[in-house]
C-alpha positions in Angstrom: 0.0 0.0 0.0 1.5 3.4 -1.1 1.1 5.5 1.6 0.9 9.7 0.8 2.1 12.5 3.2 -0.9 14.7 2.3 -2.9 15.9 5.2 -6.1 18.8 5.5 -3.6 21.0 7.3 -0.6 20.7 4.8 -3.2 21.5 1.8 -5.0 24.4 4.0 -1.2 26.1 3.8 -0.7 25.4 0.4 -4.0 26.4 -0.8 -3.6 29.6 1.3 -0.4 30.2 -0.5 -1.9 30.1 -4.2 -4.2 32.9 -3.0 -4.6 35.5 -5.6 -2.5 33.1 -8.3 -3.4 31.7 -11.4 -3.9 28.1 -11.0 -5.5 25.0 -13.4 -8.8 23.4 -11.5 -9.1 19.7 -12.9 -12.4 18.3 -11.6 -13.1 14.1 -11.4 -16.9 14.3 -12.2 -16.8 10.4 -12.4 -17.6 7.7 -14.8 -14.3 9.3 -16.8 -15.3 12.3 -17.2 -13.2 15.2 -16.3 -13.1 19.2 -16.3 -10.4 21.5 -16.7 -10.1 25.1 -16.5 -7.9 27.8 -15.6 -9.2 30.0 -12.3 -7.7 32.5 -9.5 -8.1 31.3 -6.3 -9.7 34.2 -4.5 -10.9 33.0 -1.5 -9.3 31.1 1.5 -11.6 29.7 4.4 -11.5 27.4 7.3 -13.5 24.6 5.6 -13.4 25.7 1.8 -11.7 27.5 -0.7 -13.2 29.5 -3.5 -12.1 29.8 -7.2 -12.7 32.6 -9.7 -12.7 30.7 -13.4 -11.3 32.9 -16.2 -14.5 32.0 -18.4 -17.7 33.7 -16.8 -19.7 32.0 -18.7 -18.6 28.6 -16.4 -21.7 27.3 -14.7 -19.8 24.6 -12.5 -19.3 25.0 -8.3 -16.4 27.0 -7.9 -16.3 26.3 -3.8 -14.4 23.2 -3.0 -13.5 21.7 0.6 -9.9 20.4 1.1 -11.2 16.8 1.6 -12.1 17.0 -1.8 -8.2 17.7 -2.8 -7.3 14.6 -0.5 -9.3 11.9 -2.2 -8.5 12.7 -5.5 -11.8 15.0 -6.9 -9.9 18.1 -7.7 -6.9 18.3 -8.7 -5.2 22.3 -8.4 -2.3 22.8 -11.1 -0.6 25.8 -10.9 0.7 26.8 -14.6 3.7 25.3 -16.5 7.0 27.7 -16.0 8.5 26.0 -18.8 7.4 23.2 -21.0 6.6 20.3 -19.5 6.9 21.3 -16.0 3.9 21.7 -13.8 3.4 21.2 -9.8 0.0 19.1 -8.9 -1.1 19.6 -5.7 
């Protein structure tokens, strides 16, 4: 069993440090199907985070909780520095 170092706090401090950046949202909306778009993460709460999309026209929940990070339901990307290079989170 492969065992990951990821915990609520450690994402609460990581998400808090993206606030204000530009980041990639990847959303698992199951059965394979998958969402991706580019957002600024705006806001930073106790239980949730908020996302801004770039595309107002995006009808999709833009609040996620940081359990949804630890099982594997959104995915945040922040954007490649050079090509091929992104961090996951």
């Amino acid at each position: 069993m492969i065992k990951v170092n990821l915990t609520i706090n450690s994402i609460k401090e990581t998400i808090r440090n993206l606030s204000g950046k530009n980041v990639s949202v990847k959303l698992n909306l199951g059965r394979n199907k998958f969402v991706t778009f580019p957002a600024v993460v705006n806001g930073v709460y106790p239980s949730l985070f908020t996302v801004s999309p770039y595309d107002k026209n995006f009808l999709g929940k833009t609040a996620y909780s940081y359990s949804e990070i630890l099982c594997g339901r959104v995915k945040i990307t922040l954007p490649e520095k050079r090509a091929g290079q992104s961090e996951d989170i």
